[in-house]
Structures are given as C-alpha cells and as structure tokens.
C-alpha positions as CSV (number, residue, x, y, z in Angstrom):
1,X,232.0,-177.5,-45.1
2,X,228.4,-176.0,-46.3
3,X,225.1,-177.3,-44.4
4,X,223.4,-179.6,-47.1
5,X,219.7,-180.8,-46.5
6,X,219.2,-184.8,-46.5
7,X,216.4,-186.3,-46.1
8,X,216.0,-189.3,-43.7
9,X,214.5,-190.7,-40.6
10,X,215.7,-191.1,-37.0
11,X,213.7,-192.8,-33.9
12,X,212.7,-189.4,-32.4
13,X,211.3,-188.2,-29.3
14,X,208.6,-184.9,-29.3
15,X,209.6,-181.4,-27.7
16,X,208.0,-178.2,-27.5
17,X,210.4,-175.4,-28.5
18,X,209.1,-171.8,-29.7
19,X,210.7,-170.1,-33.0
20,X,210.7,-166.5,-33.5
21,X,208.3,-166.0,-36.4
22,X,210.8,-164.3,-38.6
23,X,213.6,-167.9,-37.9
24,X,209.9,-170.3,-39.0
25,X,209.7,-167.8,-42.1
26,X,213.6,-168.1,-43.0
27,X,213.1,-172.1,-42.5
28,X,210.1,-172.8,-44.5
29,X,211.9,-170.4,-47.3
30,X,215.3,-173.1,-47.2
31,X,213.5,-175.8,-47.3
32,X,210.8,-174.7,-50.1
33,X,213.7,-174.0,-52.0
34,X,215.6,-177.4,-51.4
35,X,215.4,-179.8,-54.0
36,X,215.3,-182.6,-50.9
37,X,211.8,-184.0,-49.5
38,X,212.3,-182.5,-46.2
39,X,210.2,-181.4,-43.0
40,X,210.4,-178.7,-41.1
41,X,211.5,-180.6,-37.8
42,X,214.1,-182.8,-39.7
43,X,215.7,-179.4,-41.5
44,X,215.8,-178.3,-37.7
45,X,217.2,-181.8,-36.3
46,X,220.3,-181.7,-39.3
47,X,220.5,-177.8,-38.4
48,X,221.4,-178.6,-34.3
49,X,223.5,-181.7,-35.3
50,X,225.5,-179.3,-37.7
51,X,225.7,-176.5,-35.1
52,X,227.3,-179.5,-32.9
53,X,229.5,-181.4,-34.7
54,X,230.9,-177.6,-35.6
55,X,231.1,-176.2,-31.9
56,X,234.2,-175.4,-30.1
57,X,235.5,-178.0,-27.9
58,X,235.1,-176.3,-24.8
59,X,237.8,-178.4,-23.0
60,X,240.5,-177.2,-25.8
61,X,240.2,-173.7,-24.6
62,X,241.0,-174.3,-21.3
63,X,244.3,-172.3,-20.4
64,X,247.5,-174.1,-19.4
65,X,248.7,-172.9,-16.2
C-alpha cells in the first residue's frame, strides 16, 4: 500500500519539533505537487500515522524459548 495525501481535520494539540532543512524542502515539494488541499503539519500528521500503522509489532519478534 502507497502513502496517499487526504485532506482533513483532527482535534489537535501544538508541538515543537525541528526538521532538517533538506526533509521541510522534500515536504513542501510533495505536497506542492499533490493535487489535495493540504498543510504542512497534516501531510506530517498522515506521514507518522502511516509510519505506525506500518511498524513492526515489536511483541511478534520476540523469540520463543
């Protein structure tokens, strides 16, 4: 499954978090090219949930005795 860009809007909270400059550059490129209404904070927000929902289960790599 590909990450696609959707636009819509979640009860947030505000945190401080520092981007490399080059990682702000490749952002505002994906989402000036997206054909979605989207900010930089919510392409970040879908980005994180992606990167989750995707993870390893930590738990299933636990070794059997």
């Amino acid at each position: 499954m590909t990450f696609q860009l959707k636009a819509n809007r979640k009860e947030t909270e505000n945190k401080t978090i520092r981007f490399p400059i080059h990682l702000i550059n490749q952002i505002d490129h994906a989402i000036s090219s997206s054909e979605e209404d989207i900010t930089f904070s919510s392409f970040v927000i879908q980005a994180c949930e992606y990167a989750l929902e995707h993870m390893d289960d930590p738990s299933s790599n636990e070794k059997e005795p």
